[in-house]
DRENPA-651950 format. One line per 5 residues: number of its first residue (from 0); for each residue x, y, z of C-alpha. Coordinates in Angstrom, 2 decimals, m for minus. Layout:
! residues N
NUM> X:Y:Z | ...
! end
This chain:
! residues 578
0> 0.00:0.00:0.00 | 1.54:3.28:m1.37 | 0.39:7.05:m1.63 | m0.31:7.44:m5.52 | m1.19:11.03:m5.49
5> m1.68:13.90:m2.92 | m3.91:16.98:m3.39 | m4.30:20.50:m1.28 | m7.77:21.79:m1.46 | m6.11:25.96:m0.15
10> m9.87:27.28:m0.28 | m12.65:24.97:1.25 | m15.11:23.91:m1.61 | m13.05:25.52:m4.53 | m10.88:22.91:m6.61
15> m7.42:21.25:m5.46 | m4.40:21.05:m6.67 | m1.97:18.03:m7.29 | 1.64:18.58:m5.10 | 4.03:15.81:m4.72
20> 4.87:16.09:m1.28 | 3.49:17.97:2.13 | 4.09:18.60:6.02 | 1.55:17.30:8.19 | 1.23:18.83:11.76
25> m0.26:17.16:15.24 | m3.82:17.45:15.04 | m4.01:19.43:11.63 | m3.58:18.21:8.17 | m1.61:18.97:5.03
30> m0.28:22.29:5.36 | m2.16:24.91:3.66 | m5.35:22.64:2.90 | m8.47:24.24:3.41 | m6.70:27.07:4.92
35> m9.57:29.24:4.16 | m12.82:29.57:3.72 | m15.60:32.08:2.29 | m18.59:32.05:4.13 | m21.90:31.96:2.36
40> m24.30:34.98:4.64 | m26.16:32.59:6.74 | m24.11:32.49:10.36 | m21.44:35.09:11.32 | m18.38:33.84:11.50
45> m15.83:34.29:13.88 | m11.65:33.92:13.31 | m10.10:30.82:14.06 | m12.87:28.63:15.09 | m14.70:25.40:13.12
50> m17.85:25.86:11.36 | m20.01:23.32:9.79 | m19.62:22.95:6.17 | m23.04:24.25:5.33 | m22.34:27.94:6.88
55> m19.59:28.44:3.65 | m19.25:28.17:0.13 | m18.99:25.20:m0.85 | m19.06:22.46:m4.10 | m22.74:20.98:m2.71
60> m24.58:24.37:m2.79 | m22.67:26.29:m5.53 | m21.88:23.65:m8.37 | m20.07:26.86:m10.22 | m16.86:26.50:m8.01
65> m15.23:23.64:m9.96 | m15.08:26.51:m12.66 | m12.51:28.76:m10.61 | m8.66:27.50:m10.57 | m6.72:27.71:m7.25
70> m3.15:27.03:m7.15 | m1.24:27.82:m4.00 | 2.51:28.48:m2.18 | 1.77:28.82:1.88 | 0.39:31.13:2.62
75> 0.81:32.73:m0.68 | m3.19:31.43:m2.17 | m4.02:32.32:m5.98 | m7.51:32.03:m7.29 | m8.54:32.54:m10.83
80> m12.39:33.12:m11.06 | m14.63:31.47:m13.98 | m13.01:32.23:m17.38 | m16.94:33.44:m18.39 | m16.46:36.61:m16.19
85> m12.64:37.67:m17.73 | m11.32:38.08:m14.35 | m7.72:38.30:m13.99 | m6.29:36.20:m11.19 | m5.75:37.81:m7.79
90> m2.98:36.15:m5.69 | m3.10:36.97:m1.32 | m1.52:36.19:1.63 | m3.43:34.51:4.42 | m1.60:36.33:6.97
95> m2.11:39.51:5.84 | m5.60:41.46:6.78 | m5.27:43.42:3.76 | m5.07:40.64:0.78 | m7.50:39.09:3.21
100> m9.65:41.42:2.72 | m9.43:41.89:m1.05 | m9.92:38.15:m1.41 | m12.94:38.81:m0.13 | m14.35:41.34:m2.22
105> m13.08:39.21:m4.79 | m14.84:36.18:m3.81 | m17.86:38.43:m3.16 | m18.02:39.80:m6.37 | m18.20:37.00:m8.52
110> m20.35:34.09:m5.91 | m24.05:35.21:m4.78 | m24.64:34.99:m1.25 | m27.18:32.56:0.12 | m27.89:34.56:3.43
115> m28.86:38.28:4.35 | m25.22:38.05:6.81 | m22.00:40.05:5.84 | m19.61:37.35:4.77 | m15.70:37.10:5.73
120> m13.40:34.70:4.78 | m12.42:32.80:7.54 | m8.81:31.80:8.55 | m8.68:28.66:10.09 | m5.03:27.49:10.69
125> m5.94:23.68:11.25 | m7.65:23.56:8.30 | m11.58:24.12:8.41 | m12.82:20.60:7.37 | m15.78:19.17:7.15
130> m15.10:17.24:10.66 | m14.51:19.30:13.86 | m11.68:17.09:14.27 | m8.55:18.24:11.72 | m7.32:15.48:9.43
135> m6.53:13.63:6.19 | m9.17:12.48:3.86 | m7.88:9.26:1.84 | m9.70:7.60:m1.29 | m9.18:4.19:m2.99
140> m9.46:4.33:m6.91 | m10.34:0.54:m6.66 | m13.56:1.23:m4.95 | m14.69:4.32:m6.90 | m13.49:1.97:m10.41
145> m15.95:m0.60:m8.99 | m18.31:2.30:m8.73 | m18.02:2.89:m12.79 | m18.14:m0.57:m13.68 | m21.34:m1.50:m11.93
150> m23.03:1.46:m12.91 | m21.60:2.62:m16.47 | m21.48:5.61:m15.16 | m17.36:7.07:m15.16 | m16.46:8.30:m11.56
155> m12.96:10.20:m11.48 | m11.84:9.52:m8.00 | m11.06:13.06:m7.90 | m14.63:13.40:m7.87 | m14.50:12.82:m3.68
160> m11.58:15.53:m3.04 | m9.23:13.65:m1.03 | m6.07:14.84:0.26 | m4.59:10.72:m0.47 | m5.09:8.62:m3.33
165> m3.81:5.33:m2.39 | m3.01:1.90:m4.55 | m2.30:m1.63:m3.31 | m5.77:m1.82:m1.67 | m8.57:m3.85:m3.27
170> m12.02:m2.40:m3.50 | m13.84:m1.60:m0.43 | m10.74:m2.93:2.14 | m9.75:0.59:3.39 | m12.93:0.65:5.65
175> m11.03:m2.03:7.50 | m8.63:0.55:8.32 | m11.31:2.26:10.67 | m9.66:2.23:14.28 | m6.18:1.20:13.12
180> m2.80:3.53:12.98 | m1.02:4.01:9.44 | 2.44:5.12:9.22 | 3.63:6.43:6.17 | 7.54:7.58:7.12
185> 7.41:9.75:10.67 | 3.98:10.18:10.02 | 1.51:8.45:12.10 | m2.63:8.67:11.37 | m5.06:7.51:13.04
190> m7.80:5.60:10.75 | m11.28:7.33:12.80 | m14.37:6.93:10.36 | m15.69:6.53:6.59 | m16.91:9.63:4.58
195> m20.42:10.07:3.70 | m20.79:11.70:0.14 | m22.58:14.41:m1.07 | m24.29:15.87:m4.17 | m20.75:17.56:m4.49
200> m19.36:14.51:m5.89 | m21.97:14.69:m8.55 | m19.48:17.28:m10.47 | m17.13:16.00:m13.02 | m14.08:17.35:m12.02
205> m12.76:17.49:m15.91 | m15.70:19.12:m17.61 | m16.82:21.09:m14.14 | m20.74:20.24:m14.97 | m23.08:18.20:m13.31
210> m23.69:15.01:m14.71 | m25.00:12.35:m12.48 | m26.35:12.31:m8.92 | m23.07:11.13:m6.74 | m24.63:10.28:m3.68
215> m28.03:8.29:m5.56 | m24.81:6.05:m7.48 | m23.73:4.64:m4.17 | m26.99:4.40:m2.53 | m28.52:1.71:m5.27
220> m25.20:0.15:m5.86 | m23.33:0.27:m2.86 | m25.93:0.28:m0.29 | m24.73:3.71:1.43 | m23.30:6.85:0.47
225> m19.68:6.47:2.04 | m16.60:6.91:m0.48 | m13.16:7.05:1.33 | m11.80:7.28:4.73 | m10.84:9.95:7.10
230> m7.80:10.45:9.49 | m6.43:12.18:12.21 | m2.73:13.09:12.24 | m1.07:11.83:15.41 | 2.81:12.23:14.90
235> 3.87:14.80:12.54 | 6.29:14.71:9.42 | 6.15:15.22:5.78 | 4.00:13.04:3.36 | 5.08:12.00:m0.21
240> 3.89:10.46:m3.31 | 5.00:6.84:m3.85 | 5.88:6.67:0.01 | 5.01:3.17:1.79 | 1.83:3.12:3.80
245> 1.92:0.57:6.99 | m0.50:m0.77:9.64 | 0.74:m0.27:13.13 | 0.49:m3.69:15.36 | m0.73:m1.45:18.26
250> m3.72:0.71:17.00 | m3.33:2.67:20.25 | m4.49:6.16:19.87 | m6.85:5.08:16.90 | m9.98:3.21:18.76
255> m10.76:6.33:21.27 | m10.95:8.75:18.17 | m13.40:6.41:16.53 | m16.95:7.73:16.91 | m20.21:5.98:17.05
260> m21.72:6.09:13.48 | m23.68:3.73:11.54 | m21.07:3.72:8.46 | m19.51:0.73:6.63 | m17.34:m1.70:8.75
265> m16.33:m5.45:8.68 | m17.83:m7.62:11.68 | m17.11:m11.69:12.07 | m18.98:m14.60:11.59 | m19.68:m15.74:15.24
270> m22.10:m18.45:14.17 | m23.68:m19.70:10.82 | m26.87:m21.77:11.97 | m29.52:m23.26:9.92 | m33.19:m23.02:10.95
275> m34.76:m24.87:8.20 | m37.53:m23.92:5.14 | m34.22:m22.03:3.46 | m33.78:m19.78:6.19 | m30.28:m18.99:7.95
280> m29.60:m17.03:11.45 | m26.29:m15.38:11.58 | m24.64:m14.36:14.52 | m22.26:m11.17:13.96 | m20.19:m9.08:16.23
285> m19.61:m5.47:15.95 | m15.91:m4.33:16.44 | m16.89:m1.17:17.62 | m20.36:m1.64:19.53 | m21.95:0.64:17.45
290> m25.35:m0.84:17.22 | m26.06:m1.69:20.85 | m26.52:2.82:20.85 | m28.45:3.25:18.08 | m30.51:m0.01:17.61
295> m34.33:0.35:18.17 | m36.76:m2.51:17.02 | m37.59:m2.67:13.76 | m34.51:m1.46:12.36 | m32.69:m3.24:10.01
300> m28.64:m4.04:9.15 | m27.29:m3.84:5.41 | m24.32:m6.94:4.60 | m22.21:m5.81:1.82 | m20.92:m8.54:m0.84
305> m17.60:m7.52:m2.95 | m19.60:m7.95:m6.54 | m20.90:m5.72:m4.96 | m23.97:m6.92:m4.30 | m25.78:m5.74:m0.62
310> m29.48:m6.77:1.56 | m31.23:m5.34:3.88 | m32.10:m7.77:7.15 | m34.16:m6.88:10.20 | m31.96:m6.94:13.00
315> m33.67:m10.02:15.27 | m31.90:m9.44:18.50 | m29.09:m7.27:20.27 | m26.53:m8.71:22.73 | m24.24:m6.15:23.38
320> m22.04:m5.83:20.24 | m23.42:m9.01:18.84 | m26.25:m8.94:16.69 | m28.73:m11.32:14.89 | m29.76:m11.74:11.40
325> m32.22:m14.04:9.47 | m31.25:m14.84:6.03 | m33.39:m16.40:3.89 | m31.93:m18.19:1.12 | m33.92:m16.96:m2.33
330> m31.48:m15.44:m4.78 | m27.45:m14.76:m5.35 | m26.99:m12.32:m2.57 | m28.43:m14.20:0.15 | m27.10:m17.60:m0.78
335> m23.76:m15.83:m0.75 | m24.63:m14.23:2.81 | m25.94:m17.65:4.03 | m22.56:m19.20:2.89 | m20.36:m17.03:5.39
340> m17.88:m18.99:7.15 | m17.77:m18.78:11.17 | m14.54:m16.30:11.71 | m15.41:m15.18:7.87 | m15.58:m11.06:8.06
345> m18.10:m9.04:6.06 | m18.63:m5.62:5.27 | m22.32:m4.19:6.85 | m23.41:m0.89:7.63 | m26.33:0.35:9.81
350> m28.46:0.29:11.51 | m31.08:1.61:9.19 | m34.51:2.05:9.28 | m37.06:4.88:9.89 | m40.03:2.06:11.06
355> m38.97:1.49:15.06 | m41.01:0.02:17.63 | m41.48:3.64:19.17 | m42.36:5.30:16.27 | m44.89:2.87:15.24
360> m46.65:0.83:17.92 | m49.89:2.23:19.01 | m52.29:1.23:22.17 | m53.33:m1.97:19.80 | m51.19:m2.47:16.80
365> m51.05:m4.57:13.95 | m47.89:m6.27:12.46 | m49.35:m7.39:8.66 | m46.68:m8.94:6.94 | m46.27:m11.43:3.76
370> m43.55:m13.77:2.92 | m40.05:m13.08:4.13 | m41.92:m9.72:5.80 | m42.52:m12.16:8.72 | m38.37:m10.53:10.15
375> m39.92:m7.33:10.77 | m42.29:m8.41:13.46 | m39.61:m10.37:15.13 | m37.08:m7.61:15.40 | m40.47:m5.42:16.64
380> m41.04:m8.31:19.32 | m37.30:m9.07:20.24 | m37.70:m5.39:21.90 | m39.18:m6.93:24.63 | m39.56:m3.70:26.60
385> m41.65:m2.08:24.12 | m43.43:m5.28:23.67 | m44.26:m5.91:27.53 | m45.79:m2.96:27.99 | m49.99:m2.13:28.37
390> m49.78:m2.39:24.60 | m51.84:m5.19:22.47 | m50.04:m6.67:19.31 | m52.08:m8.28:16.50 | m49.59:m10.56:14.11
395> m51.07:m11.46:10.30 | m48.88:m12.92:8.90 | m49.66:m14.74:4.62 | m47.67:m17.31:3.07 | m47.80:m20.54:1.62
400> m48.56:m23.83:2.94 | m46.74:m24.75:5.70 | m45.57:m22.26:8.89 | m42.20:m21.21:7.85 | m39.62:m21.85:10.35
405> m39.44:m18.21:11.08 | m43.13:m18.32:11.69 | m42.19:m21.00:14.04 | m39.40:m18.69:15.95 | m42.33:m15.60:15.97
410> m44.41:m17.80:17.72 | m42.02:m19.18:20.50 | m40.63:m15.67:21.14 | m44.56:m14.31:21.55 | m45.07:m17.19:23.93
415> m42.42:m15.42:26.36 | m43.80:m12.31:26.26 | m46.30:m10.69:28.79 | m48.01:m8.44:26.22 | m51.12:m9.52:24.87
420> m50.58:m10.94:21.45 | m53.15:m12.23:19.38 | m51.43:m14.53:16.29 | m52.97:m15.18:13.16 | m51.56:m17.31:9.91
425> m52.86:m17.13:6.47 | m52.08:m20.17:4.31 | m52.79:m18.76:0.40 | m52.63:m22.26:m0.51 | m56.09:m21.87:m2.11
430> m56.18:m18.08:m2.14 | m55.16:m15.22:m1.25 | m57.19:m13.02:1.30 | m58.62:m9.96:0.00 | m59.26:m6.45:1.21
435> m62.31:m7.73:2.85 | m61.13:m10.76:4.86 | m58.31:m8.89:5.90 | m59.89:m5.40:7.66 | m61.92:m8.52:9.70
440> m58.37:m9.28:11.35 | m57.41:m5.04:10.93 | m60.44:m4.49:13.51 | m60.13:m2.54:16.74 | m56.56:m1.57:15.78
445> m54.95:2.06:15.76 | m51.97:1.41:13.98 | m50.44:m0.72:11.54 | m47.28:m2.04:10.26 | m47.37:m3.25:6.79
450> m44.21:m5.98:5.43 | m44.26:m7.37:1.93 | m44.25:m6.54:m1.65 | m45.46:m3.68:m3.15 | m49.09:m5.68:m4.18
455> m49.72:m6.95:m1.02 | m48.84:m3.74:0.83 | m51.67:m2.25:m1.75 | m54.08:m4.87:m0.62 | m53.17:m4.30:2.82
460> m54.10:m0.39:2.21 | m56.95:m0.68:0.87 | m57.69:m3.00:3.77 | m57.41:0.03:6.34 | m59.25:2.08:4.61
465> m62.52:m0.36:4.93 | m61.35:m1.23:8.78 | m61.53:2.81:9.81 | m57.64:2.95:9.95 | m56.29:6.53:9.10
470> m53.55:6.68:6.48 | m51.05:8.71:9.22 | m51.25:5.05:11.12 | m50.35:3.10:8.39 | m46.91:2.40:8.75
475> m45.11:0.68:5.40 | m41.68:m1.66:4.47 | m41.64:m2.21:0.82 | m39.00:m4.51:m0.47 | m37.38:m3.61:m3.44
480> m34.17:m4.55:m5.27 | m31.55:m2.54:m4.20 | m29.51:m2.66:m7.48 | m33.07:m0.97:m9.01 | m32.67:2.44:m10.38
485> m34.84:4.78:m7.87 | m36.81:6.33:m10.24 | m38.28:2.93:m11.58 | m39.39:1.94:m8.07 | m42.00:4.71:m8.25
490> m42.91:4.86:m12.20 | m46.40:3.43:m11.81 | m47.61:5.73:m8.68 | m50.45:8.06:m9.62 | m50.54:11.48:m9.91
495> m50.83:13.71:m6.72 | m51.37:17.32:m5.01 | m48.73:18.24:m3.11 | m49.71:21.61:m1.24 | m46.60:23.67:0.25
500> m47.57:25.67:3.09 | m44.60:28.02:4.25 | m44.20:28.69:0.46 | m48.00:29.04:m0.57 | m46.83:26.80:m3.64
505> m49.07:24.11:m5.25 | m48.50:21.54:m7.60 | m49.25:18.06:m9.74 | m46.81:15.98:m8.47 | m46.29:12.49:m11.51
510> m43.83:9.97:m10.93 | m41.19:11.75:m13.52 | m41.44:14.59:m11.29 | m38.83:12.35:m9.49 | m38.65:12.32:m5.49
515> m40.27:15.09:m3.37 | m37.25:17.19:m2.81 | m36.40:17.25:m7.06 | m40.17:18.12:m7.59 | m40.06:20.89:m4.95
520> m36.77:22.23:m6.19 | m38.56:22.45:m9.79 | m40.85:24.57:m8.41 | m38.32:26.83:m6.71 | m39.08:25.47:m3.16
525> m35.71:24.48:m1.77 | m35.30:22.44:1.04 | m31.40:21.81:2.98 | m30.31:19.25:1.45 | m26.87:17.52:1.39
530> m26.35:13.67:0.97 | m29.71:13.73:m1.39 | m29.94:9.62:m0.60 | m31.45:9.30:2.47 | m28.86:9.11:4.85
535> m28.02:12.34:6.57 | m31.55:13.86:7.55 | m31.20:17.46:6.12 | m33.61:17.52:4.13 | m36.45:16.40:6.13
540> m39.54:18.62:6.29 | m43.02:18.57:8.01 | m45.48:16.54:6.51 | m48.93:18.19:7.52 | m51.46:16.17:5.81
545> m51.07:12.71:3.92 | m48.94:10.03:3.67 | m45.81:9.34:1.44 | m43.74:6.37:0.41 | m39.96:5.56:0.37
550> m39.59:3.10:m2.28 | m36.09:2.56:m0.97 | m36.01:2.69:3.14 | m33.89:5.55:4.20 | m31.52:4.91:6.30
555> m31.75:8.83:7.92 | m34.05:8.87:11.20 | m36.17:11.78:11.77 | m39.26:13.27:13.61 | m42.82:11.31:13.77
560> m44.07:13.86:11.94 | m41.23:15.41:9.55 | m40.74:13.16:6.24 | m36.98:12.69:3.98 | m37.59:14.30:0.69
565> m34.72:13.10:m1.12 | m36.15:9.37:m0.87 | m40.39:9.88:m0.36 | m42.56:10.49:m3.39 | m46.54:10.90:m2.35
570> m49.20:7.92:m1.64 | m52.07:10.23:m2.46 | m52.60:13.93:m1.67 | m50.11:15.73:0.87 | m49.44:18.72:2.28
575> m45.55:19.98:3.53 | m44.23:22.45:5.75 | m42.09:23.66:3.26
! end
């Protein structure tokens, strides 16, 4: 493992620039990289301290910046604006208040603001990255070429601005760097966390336009948005191209930096066992313990195959930083997943999900599910707090002929439970129920959660509707193929009115409107946005009225009551807060 290339980004969100070797200091990255930046009017800024991202300039909300050239000597900084506007270049020194100030005006001149607050460009020794924690950002071309081969779509790792571009590492291996200690020379940096992506990398960085949605590419490939890996420096020294990269034996230093976060990492086989009818439990631990803190019932874990291929799988029970999975063996991905070795480490991520146990169990709820749906209602009832509560749980469960063996498991974990659970088995051997037969078992219930394909869930719908159920309790997992293009999941919804209040906009929303948050920005509502895949929860908004569908789960959770635009197109008539 080698450094290939090495890039300084002098301005944060403006373009880089390729230099063969750099000093690194303690706690700060590549000198001069991201030395300044220009905020964008909506915060006032003050000198030397860390700002999010989102209060600057920056690629994701100006796409123009890949236009401007930057080349730099510390702390001498030159920036060339757009050729379009003829502007000569105008070169400044970052320690100097008076070319500080000119590269403002400069800046200001030729990039709108987005807020009604005087803007400064903002010194920030350390570097102002994205992180509040200083570092290097590192990308592996073999992941991003796996990127363009699965998706035809050409992805110049360049693309995801990293400060390292390394070689020698196979496709996807550098997130088994996380909580280790490279040294590369003197220099020793400590491996913290994976980079989630956003719409920035949907810029080419040779022909500075926008030409495919980043973020949306490793969502339906990938199964996340992550792209690279980021590092904090913890012995100083200077950094070359070609120079050897090595793992420290002792990743002391690393494991305390390493946050909780619900980003790619490998976990080991701890057991492989079958349970019969097809179906496989798999026992996996988690190196970091990062889903005993955010796991709530009803959330669900992603496995990651190199093809790549990736599934979704309710999580069926939490043990500390070992976790459960059912896999049931119907296709290539699972019968790959089923086939892991005990000791065998895979790449997961999670844990996803927007449908948990406190979001939607009511005074008397309903758990409808069909086929393989049955996992959802055991990782709702492996929460046995929430499940031996006052609360009464109805379980319909369809399939065909005889009780699955994961039927079998729901009903030996519902015979430990104190709650009061009513279970009822379809068998469609000759039939399937209808809308009819099944509001008879919907009933006396204020909530539902619905589990199957996209047909049944309609069934299931139209179901509530005769049983008295309103649409806000109607709680929906649709599973879809993840390798689908987005916009195909939702081609055949109807037409809807989508009624923004804040904005006192109205519109037709049709499925090539796209998601909510493309149709909105077409008609010049604009909702935060960043990742633009459902992972990062910026652009949720208030839904008022209605109910919406994520054809792909999100993995982002918000509010009861706020909705992801990025991911939900409308079920029917809605209104927004937006």
């Amino acid at each position: 493992m080698r450094i290939a290339q090495i890039f300084r980004f002098p301005i944060k969100g403006l373009p880089g620039e390729k230099i063969d070797s750099a000093a690194v200091r303690k706690g700060s990255g590549l000198e001069g990289d991201r030395r300044v930046a220009f905020g964008n009017g909506t915060i006032m800024h003050r000198e030397d301290q860390w700002e999010s991202c989102l209060s600057f300039t920056i690629l994701k909300n100006n796409k123009s910046l890949q236009k401007w050239r930057v080349h730099s000597r510390p702390p001498l900084i030159t920036m060339t604006a757009p050729a379009s506007t003829g502007a000569a270049p105008l070169s400044f020194d970052v320690n100097n208040q008076a070319d500080m100030d000119a590269a403002r005006a400069y800046l200001s001149k030729y990039l709108p603001p987005q807020g009604p607050i005087p803007r400064k460009l903002v010194s920030a020794p350390q570097g102002m990255f994205d992180s509040r924690l200083s570092g290097i950002s590192i990308i592996n071309p073999n992941t991003v070429a796996e990127l363009s081969r699965v998706s035809g779509v050409h992805m110049d790792p360049r693309r995801y601005r990293g400060n390292l571009l390394i070689e020698g590492v196979p496709a996807y291996a550098e997130y088994g760097l996380i909580g280790k200690v490279l040294r590369i020379g003197d220099v020793r940096i400590a491996i913290t966390k994976s980079l989630a992506r956003c719409s920035a990398t949907s810029v080419n960085p040779v022909s500075t336009e926008v030409d495919t949605n980043g973020p949306r590419l490793l969502a339906t490939y990938f199964g996340h948005i992550h792209c690279g890996i980021y590092g904090t420096v913890l012995e100083p020294g200077v950094l070359e191209t070609g120079a050897e990269i090595q793992i420290e034996d002792d990743p002391s230093g690393a494991e305390e930096l390493v946050p909780s976060k619900v980003s790619p990492r490998f976990m080991t086989v701890l057991r492989n066992q079958e349970l019969g009818a097809g179906v496989v439990e798999l026992l996996l631990e988690d190196p970091f313990g990062w889903i005993d803190g955010h796991y709530e019932a009803g959330m669900h874990l992603r496995v990651h195959l190199p093809d790549p291929l990736w599934r979704n799988y309710t999580i069926t029970s939490v043990a500390g930083s070992r976790i459960g999975i059912d896999v049931r063996v119907q296709g290539e991905a699972s019968s790959k997943i089923a086939q892991l070795d005990e000791g065998e480490q895979v790449l997961v991520s999670g844990p996803y999900g927007v449908l948990t146990s406190t979001k939607v169990l009511g005074a008397c709820t309903a758990i409808v599910s069909g086929g393989i749906g049955i996992t959802p209602a055991l990782g709702l009832l492996g929460d046995a707090a929430a499940a031996n509560d006052s609360r009464k749980l109805r379980i319909i469960h369809v399939e065909r002929g005889r009780a699955s063996a994961l039927y079998s498991r729901l009903e030996q974990m519902a015979s430990e439970l104190k709650s009061s659970i009513c279970l009822n088995r379809i068998d469609t051997t000759e039939g399937r129920p209808g809308p009819a037969v099944m509001a008879q078992y919907l009933q006396g219930c204020d909530s539902v959660v619905v589990c199957g394909p996209e047909k049944f869930t309609s069934m299931v719908f139209e179901a509530c509707e005769r049983a008295g159920i309103p649409a806000s309790q109607i709680h929906r997992e649709v599973f879809a193929s993840p390798t689908t293009d987005l916009d195909r999941l939702f081609e055949d919804y109807p037409s809807a009115e989508v009624t923004c209040r804040d904005s006192r906009r109205s519109f037709t929303w049709s499925a090539k409107d796209g998601v909510l948050l493309e149709a909105l920005e077409d008609q010049g509502v604009e909702p935060a946005s960043l990742c633009r895949s459902g992972s990062c929860g910026e652009c949720a908004v208030k839904l008022l009225r209605g109910i919406v569908s994520y054809p792909l789960e999100p993995s982002a959770r918000v509010e009861q009551d706020q909705i992801l635009t990025c991911m939900a197109v409308p079920a029917g008539d809605i209104e927004l807060g937006a």
